[in-house]
N, C-alpha and C positions, 0 to 999 in steps of 0.2 A: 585401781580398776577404772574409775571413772577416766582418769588421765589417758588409760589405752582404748578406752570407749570414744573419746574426744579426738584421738590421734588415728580411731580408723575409721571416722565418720568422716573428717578431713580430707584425709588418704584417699579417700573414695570420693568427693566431691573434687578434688586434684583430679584424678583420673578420669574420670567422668568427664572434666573440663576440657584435657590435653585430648582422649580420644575424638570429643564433638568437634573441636579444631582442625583434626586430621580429617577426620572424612568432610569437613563443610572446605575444606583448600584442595584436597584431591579428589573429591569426586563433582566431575565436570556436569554431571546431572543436575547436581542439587545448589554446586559451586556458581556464582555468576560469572566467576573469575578461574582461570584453569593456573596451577603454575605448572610447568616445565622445561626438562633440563635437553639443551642439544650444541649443536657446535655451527660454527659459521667458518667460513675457508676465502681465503684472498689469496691471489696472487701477489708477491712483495716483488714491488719494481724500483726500487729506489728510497721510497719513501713507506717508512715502518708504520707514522702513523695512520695516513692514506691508508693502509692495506688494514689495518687495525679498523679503521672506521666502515671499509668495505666488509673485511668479515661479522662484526657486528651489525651490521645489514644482512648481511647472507642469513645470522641469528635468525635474525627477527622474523624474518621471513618462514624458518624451517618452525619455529614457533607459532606463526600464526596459522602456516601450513596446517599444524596437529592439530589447531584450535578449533580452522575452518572441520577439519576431519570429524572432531569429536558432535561439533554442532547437524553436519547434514547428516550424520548416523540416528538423529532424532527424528529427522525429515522423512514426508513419502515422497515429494518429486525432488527428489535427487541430482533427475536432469537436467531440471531449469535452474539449478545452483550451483552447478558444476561451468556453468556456461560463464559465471562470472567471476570465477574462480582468480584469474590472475590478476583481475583487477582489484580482487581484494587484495592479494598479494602485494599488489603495486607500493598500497598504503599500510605497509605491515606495520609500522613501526608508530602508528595510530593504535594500533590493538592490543600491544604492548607497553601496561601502563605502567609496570616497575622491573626490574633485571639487577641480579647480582653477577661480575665474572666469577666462576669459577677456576677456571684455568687460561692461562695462552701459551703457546710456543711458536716457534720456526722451525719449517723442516724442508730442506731441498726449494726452496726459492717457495713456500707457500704460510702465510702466516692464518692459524687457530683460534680460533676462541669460544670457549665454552661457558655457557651462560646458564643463570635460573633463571627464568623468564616469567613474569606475572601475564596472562593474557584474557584479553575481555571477551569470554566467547558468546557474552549477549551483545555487543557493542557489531562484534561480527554480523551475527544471524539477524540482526536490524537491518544492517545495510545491506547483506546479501537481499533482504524481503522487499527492499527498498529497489534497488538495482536491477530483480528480476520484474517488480513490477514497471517499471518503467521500460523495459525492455518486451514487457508484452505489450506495452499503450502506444509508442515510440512512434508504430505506422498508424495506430487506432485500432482500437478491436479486432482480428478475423472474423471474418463473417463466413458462413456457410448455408447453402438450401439442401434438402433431400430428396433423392428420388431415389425409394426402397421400397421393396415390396415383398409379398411372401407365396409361395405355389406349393401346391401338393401336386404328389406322378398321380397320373390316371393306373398305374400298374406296368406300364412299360419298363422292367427291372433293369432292363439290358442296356438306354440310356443314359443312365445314370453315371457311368464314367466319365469325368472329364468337364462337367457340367457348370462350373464356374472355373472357369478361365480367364486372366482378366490379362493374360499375355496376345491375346486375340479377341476379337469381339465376342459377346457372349449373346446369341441370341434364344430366347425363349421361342418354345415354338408350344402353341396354344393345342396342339393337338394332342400332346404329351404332356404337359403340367395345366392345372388349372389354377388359374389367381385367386390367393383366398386371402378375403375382406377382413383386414388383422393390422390395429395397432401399434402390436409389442414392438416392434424394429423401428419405429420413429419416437415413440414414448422413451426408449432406451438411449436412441444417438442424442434425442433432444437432454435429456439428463445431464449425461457424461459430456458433450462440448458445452453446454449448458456452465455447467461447474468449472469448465476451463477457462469459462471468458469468453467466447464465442457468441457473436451475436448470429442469431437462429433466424433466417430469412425464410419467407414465403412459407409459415408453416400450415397454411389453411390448404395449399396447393400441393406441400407434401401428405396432406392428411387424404386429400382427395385422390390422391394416385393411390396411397394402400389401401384404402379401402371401397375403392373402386372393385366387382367383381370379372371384370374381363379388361383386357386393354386398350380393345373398342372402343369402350368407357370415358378413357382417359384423354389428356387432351395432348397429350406427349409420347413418346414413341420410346418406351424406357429401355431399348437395344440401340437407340442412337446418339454414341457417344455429343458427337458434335451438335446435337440438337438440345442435348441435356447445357450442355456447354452453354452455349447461346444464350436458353433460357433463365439459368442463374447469372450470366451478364447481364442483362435486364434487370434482375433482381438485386444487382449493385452486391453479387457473394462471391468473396476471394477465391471458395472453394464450392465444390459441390461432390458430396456424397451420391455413387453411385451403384447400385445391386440390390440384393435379395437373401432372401433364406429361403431354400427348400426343402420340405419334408421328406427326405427322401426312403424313409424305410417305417413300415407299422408292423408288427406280431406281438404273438399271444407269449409269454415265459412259461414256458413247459413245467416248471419248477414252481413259478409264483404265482400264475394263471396272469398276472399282471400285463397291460399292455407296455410292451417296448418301443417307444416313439423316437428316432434318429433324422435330426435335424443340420441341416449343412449350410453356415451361411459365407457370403463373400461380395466382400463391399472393397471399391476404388477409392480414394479420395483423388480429383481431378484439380488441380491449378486451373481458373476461370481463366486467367492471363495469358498463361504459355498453353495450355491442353495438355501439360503434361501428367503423368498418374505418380502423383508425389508418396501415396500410401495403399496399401491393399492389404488384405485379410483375408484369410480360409480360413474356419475351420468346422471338425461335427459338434453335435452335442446329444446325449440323447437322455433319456428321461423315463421311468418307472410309476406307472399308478393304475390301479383296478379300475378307470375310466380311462377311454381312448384318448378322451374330448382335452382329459386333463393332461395327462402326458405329452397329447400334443402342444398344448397350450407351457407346460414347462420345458418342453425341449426347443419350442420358439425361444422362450424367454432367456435360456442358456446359453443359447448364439447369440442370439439380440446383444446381451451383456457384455461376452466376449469381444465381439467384433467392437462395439463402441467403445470400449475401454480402451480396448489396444489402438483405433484408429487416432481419438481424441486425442491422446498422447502422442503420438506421431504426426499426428498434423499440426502441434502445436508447440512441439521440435522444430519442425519445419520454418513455422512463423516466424520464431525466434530467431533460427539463423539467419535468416533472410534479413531480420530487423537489422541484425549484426553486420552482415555481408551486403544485404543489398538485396532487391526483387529482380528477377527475370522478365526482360521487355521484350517484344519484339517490334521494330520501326522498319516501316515500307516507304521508299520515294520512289514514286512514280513518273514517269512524261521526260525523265532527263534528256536535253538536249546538246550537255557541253558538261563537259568534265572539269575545266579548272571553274567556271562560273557558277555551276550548281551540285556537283558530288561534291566536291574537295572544302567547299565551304560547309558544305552539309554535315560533313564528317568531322571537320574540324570544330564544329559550334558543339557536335554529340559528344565529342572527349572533353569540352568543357564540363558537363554536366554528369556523363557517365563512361563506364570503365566499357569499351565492346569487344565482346567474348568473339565475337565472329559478324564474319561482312560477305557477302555473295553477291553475286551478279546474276540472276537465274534468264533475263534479257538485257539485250542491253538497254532499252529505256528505263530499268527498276535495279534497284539498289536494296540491298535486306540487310538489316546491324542486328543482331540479336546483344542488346546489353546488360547490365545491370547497373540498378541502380537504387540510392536507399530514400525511399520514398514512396506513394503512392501514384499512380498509375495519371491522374490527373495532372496533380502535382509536375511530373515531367513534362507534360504536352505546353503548360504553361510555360515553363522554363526552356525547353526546346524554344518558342514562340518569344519569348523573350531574348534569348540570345542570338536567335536567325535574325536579328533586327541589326544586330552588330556585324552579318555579315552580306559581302555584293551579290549580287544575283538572287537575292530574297525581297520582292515587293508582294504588298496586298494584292495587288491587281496580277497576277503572274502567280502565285502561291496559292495554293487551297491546304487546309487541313490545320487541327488535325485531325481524323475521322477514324472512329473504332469501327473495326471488320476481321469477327471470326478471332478475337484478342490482338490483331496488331493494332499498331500505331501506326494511321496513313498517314501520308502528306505527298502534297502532288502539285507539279504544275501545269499551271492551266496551257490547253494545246490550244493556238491562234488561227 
C-alpha cells in the first residue's frame, strides 16, 4: 500500500513537471522564448550547400516572422511596429537563439528545409520599442498648435447639412451658430497628442480662441486656413489642428423625458510646411441625461474624444513616414538671369541633398522644386547654403536667402 502511495504521489509530481514545461515552451505569453516548427525554400543553382545555407535563412526569417506576429498581438499601436517590421527581419537569425532540422529535401531545382526553431520574442519587442522610438525622435518631436472651437445653431435646422466640410472652406457664419466658451475640444487633443509624443505649442493662445465668446474676440480669423498656417509657423508647429464641434440638435425623449444632445465634430490636421491637410475627421456623437447642460457637455465630450484619438494617431503615422521617407519641401529661386549660370547649378547643388518630386517654371525669372528630404526644414536651408558654395554663379554679394514665405524656401538673386 504504501509502495502505490509513493508511486502515485511521484506519478503526479512527473506530470505536474512535464505539463509546466509544456505550457511555459508553448505558450508565447508566459514563454520568453517561443519554439516553432516552419520551412525555409532556395533555389539550388549549382551549389547544394549555398542553397542549404540560403533556405535556412529563408527559416529563420518565417520564424521570426511568427515571433514578431505573436509579440505585436500584445500591442495597442500596432502601427508604429509594423513600420519596422522588415528590419527586424533583416536581423532574423539574431532572434533565433537554437534550431533543430527536421527535415530537407530537393524538388524541381528548389532545396527545403524544415526546422524547430527557438525564438526570442522578448529580444524582438526590445528592439522593435527601441527602433520605433528612435523613429519618432529621428527629426525631434512633432510639434503641433490648436485652433478648435465649439458653436451651438441659434435654431436654424435647415443649415445644418453639409456644415463641416474640410474638402472646401468651412466658414462659420456668426448669424447662425453662436461660439460657446468650452474647453473640452483642446483639454482632449491636448491629452491624446500629448500621450503620443507631441510637443503642444502655444497652448495659452489655443485656450484663448475656445473660450473666447464671439470671434471678434479673437485675435485670429479661425475660417482662414492660410492665416492659421502662418500663425503656427511662428509658433516653430510642424502641424496645426484646425475646426470645431457643433451642437447641432437638442430635444426632449418622449419616452425618457431625457434631454437628447447631438454633437458633430470635424477637425483638419494642416502640414505647417507644405499647407497640405495631411488628416481630417467627422464625425456625430450624441448624449442622454435629465439635464440639457449635462448632455450637452457629454456629447461635447464624445466628439472631443473621438476626433483626437483618431487624428493623434494619424498624424503620427504621418510623422513617421516622413521620418522614414523624408519631409515635403517646397524651394522658390527667384530674379534668374541665365540658365547654365544660375538654374542648372541650382538644381544640380538640390539633387545633392534632396530627391525633387517636381520642378515648374510658373515665370520665367522663378523656378519652383517641390522636394523631399529627411530632415528638418532648417537643417536644408543650411545644407542648400552649404553646397551652393561649391557651385559658379553663387556669391554672397549676388544671392539672398534663404527666406521663409507662406512655407517655402526663398532664395533669390539680387537684381543690379
Amino acid at each position: 500500500m504504501k509502495r502505490d502511495k509513493k508511486f502515485k504521489i511521484w506519478l503526479f509530481i512527473i506530470t505536474f513537471i512535464a505539463i509546466s514545461q509544456f505550457i511555459f515552451f508553448n505558450n508565447p505569453v508566459i514563454a520568453e522564448e517561443q519554439y516553432t516548427i516552419v520551412q525555409g525554400n532556395a533555389s539550388i543553382e549549382g551549389n547544394k550547400d549555398i542553397a542549404k545555407k540560403k533556405a535556412l535563412s529563408d527559416a529563420f526569417r518565417n520564424a521570426v516572422e511568427r515571433g514578431l506576429g505573436v509579440w505585436i498581438k500584445s500591442q495597442s499601436e500596432v502601427k508604429d511596429f509594423e513600420l519596422k517590421k522588415d528590419e527586424i527581419l533583416t536581423r532574423a537569425e539574431g532572434y533565433v537563439t537554437s534550431y533543430e532540422i527536421l527535415n530537407e529535401q530537393e524538388h524541381d531545382g528548389l532545396y527545403t528545409v524544415t526546422i524547430k526553431a527557438k525564438v526570442s520574442v522578448d529580444k524582438i519587442g526590445e528592439d522593435v520599442k527601441k527602433m520605433v522610438g528612435i523613429l519618432k525622435t529621428q527629426m525631434g518631436n512633432p510639434s503641433i498648435s490648436f485652433v478648435l472651437t465649439t458653436w451651438v445653431n441659434k435654431g436654424n435646422k435647415e443649415t445644418l447639412q453639409n456644415v463641416v466640410d474640410y474638402k472646401n472652406q468651412t466658414i462659420i457664419d456668426e448669424t447662425i451658430w453662436k461660439k460657446y466658451p468650452d474647453m473640452t475640444i483642446i483639454d482632449a487633443f491636448n491629452q491624446e497628442f500629448g500621450e503620443k509624443g507631441f510637443d503642444l505649442m502655444a497652448p495659452d493662445k489655443a485656450r484663448e480662441i475656445a473660450m473666447t465668446e464671439s470671434l471678434a474676440q479673437t485675435f485670429i480669423n479661425v475660417n482662414d486656413r492660410k492665416t492659421i498656417r502662418e500663425m503656427a509657423e511662428k509658433e516653430g508647429a510642424n502641424y496645426v489642428a484646425r475646426g470645431e464641434i457643433m451642437i447641432i440638435d437638442s430635444q426632449i425623449n418622449e419616452n425618457t423625458g431625457n434631454y437628447v444632445v447631438t454633437s458633430q465634430v470635424g477637425v483638419e490636421i494642416i502640414d505647417v510646411n507644405s499647407g497640405e491637410i495631411i488628416a481630417s475627421y467627422s464625425n456625430t456623437a450624441a448624449a442622454s441625461n435629465s439635464s440639457e447642460l449635462n448632455a450637452k457637455a457629454q456629447s461635447i465630450k464624445k466628439a472631443a474624444i473621438l476626433g483626437a484619438k483618431a487624428l493623434a494617431s494619424q498624424t503620427m503615422d504621418k510623422w513617421q513616414e516622413r521620418a522614414n521617407n523624408g519631409m515635403k519641401y517646397t524651394i522658390e529661386l527667384r530674379n534668374m538671369t541665365s540658365m547654365r549660370n544660375q538654374k542648372m547649378p541650382f538644381i544640380k547643388a538640390i539633387k545633392v541633398l534632396a530627391e525633387i518630386s517636381s520642378q515648374t517654371s510658373p515665370k520665367q525669372d522663378i523656378l519652383l522644386l517641390n522636394v523631399v528630404y529627411k530632415g528638418k526644414k532648417d537643417e536644408l536651408e543650411e545644407a542648400i547654403l552649404e553646397q551652393l558654395k561649391n557651385e559658379k554663379g553663387f556669391s554672397e554679394k549676388e544671392f539672398d536667402g534663404p527666406i521663409d514665405e507662406g512655407g517655402k524656401i526663398i532664395f533669390k538673386f539680387i537684381q543690379k
